[in-house]
PDB file of N, CA, C and O in Angstrom:
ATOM      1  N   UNK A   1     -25.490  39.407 -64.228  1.00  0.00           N
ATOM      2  CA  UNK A   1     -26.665  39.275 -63.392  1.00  0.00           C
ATOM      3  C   UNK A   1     -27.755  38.482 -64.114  1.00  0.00           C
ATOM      4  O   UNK A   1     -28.349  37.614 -63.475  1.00  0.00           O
ATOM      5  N   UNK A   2     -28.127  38.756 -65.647  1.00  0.00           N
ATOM      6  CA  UNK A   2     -29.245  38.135 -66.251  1.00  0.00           C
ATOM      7  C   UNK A   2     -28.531  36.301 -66.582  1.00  0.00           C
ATOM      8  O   UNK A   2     -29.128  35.328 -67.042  1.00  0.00           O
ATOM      9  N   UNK A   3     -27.351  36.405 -66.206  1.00  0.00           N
ATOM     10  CA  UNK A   3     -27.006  34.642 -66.520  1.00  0.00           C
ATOM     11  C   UNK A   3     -27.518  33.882 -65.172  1.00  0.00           C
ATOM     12  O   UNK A   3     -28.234  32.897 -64.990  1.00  0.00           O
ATOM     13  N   UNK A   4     -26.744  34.898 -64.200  1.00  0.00           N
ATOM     14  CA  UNK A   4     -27.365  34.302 -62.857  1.00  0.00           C
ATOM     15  C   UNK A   4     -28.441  33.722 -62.510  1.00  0.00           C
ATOM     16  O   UNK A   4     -28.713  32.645 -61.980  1.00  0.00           O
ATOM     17  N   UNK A   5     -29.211  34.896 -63.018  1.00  0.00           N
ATOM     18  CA  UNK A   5     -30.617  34.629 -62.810  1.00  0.00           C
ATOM     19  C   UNK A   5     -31.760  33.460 -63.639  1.00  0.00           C
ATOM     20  O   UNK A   5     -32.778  32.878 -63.265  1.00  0.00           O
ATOM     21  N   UNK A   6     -30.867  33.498 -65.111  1.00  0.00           N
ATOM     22  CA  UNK A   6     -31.287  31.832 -66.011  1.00  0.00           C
ATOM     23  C   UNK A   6     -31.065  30.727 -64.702  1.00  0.00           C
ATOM     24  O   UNK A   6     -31.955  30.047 -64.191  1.00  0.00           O
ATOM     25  N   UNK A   7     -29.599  30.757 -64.314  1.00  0.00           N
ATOM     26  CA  UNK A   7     -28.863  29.919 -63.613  1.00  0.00           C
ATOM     27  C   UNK A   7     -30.002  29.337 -62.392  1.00  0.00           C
ATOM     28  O   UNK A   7     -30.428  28.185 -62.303  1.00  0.00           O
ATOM     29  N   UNK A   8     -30.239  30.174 -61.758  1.00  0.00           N
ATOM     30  CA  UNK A   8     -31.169  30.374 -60.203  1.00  0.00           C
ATOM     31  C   UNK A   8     -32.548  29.616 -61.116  1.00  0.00           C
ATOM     32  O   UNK A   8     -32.966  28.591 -60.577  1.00  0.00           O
ATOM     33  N   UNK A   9     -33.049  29.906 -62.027  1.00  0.00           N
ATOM     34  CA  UNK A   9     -34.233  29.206 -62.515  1.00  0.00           C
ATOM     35  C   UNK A   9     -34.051  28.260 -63.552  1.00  0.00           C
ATOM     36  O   UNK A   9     -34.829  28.154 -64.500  1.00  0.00           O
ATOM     37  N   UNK A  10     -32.963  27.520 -63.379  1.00  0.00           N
ATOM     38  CA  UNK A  10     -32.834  25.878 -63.812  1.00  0.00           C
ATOM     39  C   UNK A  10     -32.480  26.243 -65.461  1.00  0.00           C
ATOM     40  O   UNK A  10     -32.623  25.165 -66.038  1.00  0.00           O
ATOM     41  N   UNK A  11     -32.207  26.958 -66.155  1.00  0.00           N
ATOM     42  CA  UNK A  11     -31.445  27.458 -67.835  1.00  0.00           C
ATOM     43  C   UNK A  11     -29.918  27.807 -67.657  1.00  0.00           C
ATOM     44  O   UNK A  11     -29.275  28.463 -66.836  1.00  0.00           O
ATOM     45  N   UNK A  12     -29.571  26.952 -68.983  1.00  0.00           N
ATOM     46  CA  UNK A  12     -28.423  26.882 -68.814  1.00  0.00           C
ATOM     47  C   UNK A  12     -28.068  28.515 -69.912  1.00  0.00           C
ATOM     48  O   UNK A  12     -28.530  28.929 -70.975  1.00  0.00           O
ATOM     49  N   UNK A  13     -26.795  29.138 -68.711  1.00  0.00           N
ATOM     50  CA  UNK A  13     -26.617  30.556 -69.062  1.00  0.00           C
ATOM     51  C   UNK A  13     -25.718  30.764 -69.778  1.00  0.00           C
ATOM     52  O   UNK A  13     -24.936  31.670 -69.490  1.00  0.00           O
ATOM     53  N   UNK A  14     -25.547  30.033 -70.883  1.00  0.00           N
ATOM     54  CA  UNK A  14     -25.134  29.972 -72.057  1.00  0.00           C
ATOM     55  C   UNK A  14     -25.544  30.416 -72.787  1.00  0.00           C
ATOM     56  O   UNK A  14     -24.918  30.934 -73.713  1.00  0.00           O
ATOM     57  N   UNK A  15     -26.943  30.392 -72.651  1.00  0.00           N
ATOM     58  CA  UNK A  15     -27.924  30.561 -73.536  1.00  0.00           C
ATOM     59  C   UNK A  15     -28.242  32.530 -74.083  1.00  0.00           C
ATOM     60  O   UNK A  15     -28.593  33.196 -75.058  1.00  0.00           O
ATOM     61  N   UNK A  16     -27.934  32.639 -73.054  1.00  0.00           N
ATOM     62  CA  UNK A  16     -27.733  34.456 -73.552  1.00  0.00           C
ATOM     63  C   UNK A  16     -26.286  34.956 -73.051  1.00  0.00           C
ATOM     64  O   UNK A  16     -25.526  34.760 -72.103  1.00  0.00           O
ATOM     65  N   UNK A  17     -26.352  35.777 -74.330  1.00  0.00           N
ATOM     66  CA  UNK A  17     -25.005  37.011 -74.517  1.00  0.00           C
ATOM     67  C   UNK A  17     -25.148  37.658 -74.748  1.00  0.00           C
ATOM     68  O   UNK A  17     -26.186  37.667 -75.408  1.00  0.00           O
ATOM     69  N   UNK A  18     -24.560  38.845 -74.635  1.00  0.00           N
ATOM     70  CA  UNK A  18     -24.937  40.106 -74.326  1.00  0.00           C
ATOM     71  C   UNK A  18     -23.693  40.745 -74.853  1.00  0.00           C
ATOM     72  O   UNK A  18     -22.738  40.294 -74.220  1.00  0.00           O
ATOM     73  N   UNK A  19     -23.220  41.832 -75.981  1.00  0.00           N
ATOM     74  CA  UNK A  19     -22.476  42.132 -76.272  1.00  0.00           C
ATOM     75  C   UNK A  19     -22.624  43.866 -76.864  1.00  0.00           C
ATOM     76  O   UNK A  19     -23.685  44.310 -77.301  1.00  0.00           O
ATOM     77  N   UNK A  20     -21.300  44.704 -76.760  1.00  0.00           N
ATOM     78  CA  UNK A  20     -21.780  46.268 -77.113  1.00  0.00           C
ATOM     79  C   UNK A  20     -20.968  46.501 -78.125  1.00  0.00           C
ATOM     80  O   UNK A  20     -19.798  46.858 -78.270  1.00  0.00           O
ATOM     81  N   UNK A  21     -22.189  46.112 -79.031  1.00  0.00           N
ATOM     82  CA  UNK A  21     -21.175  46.337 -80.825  1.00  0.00           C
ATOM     83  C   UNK A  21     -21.664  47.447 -81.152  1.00  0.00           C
ATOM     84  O   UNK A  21     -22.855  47.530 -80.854  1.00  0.00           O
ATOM     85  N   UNK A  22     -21.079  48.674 -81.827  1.00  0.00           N
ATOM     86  CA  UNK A  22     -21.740  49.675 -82.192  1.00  0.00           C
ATOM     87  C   UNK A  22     -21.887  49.707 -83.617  1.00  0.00           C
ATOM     88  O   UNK A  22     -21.015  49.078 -84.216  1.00  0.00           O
ATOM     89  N   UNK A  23     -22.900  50.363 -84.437  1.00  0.00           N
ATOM     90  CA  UNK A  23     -23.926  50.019 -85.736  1.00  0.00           C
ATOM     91  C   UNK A  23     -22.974  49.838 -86.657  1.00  0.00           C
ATOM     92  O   UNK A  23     -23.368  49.151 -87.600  1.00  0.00           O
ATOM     93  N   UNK A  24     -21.319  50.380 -86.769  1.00  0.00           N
ATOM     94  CA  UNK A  24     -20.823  50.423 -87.784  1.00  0.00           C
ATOM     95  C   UNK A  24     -19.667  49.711 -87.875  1.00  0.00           C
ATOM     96  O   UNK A  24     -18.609  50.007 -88.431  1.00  0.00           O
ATOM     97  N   UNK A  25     -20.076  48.466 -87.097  1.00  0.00           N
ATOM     98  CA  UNK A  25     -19.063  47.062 -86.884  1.00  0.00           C
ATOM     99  C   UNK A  25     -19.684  45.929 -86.964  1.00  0.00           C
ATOM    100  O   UNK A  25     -19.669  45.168 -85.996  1.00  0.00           O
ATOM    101  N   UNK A  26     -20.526  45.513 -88.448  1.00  0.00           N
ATOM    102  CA  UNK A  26     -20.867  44.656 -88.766  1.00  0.00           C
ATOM    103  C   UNK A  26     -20.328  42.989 -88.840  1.00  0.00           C
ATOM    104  O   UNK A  26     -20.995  41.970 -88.667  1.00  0.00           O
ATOM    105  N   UNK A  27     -18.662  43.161 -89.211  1.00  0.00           N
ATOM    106  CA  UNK A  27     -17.889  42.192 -89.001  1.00  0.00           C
ATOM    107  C   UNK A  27     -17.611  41.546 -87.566  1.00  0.00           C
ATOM    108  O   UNK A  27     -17.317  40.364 -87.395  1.00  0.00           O
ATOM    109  N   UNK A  28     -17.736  42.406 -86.667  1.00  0.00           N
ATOM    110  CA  UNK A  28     -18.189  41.917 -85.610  1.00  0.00           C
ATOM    111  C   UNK A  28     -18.833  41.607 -84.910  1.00  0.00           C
ATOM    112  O   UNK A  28     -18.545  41.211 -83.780  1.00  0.00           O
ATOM    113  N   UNK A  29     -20.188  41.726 -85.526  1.00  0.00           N
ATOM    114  CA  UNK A  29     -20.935  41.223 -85.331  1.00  0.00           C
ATOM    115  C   UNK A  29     -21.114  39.917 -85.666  1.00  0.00           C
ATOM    116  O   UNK A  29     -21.107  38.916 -84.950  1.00  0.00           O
ATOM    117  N   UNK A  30     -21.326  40.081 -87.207  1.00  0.00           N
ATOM    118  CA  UNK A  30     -21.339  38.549 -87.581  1.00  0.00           C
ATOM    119  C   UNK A  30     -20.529  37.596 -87.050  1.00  0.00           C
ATOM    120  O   UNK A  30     -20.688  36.377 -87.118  1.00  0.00           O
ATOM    121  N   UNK A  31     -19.301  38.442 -86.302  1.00  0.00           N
ATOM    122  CA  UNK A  31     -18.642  37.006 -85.666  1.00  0.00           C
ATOM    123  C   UNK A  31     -19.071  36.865 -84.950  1.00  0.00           C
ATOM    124  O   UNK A  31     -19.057  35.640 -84.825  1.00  0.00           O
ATOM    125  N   UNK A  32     -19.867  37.504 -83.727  1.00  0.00           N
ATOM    126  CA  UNK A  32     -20.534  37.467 -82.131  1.00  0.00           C
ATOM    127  C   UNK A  32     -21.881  35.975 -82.674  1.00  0.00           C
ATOM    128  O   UNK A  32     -22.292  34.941 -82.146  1.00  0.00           O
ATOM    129  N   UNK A  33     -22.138  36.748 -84.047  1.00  0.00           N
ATOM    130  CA  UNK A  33     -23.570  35.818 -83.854  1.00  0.00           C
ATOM    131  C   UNK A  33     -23.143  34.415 -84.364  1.00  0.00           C
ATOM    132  O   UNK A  33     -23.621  33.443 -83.778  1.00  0.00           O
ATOM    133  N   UNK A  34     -22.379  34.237 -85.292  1.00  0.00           N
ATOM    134  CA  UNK A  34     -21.756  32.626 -85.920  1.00  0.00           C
ATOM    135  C   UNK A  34     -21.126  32.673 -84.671  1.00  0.00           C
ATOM    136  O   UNK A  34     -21.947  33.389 -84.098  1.00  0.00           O
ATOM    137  N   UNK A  35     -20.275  32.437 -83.831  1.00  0.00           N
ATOM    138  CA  UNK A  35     -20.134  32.045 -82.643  1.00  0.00           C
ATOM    139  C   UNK A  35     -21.246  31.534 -81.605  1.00  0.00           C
ATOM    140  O   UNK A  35     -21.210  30.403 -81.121  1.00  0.00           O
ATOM    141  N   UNK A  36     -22.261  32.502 -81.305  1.00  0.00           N
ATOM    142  CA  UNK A  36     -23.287  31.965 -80.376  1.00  0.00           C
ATOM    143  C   UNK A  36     -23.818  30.946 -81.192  1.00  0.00           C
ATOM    144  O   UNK A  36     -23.723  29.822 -80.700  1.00  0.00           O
ATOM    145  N   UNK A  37     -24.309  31.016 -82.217  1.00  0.00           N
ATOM    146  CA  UNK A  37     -25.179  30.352 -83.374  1.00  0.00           C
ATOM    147  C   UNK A  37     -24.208  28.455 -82.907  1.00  0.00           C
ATOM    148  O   UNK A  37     -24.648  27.412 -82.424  1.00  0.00           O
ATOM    149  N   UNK A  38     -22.986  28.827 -83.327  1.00  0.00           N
ATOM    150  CA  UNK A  38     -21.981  27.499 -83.349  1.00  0.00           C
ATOM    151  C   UNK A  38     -22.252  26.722 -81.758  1.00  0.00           C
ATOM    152  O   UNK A  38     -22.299  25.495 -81.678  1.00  0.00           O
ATOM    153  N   UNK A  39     -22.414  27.597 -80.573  1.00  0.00           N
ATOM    154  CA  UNK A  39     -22.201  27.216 -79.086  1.00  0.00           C
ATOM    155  C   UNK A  39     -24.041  26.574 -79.158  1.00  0.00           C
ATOM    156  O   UNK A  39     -24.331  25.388 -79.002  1.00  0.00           O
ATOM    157  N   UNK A  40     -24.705  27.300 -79.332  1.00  0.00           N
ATOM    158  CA  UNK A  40     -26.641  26.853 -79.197  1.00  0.00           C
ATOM    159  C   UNK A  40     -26.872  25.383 -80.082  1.00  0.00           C
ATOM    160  O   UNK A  40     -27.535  24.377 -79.830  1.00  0.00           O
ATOM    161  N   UNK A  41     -25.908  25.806 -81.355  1.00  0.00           N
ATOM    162  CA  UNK A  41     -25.424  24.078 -81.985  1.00  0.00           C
ATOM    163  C   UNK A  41     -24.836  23.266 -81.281  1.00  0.00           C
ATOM    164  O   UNK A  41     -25.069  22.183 -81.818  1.00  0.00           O
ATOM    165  N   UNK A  42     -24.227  23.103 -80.428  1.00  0.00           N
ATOM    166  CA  UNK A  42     -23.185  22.325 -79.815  1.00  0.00           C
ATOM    167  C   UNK A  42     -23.991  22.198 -78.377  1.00  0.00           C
ATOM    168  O   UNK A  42     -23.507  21.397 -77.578  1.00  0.00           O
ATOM    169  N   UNK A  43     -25.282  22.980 -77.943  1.00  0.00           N
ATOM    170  CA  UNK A  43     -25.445  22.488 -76.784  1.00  0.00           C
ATOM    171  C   UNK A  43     -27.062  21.649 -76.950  1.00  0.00           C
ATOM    172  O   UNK A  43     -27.746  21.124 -76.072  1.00  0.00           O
ATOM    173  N   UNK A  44     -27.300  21.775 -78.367  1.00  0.00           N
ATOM    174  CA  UNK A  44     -28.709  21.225 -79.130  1.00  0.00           C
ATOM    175  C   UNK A  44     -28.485  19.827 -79.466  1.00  0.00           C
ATOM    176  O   UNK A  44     -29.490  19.117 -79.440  1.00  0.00           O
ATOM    177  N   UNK A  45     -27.178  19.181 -79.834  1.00  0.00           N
ATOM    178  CA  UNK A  45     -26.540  18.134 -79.599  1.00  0.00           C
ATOM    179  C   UNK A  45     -25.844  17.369 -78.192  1.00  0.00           C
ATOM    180  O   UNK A  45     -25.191  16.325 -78.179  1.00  0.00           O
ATOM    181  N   UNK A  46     -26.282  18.413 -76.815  1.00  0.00           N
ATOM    182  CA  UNK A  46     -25.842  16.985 -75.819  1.00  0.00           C
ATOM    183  C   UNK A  46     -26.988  16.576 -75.817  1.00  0.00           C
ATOM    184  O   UNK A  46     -27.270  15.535 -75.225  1.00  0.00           O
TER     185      UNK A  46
END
């Protein structure tokens, strides 16, 4: 619903993610965020 709604007001909904890591899964985190981090790079370059 919150991509939609970037979408409906002209942001590209890429731009947020939303993910349910719980406190004692750090490794997965860090991959959630070097991933978004890599995609916000890649859309800072078109």
């Amino acid at each position: 619903m919150a991509q939609g709604l970037l979408e409906e007001h002209g942001h590209d909904p890429r731009r947020l993610k939303m993910a349910a890591i719980c406190s004692v899964c750090s490794e997965s985190f860090v991959a959630h965020m070097e991933s978004f981090n890599d995609l916000l790079m890649e859309m800072a370059g078109d």
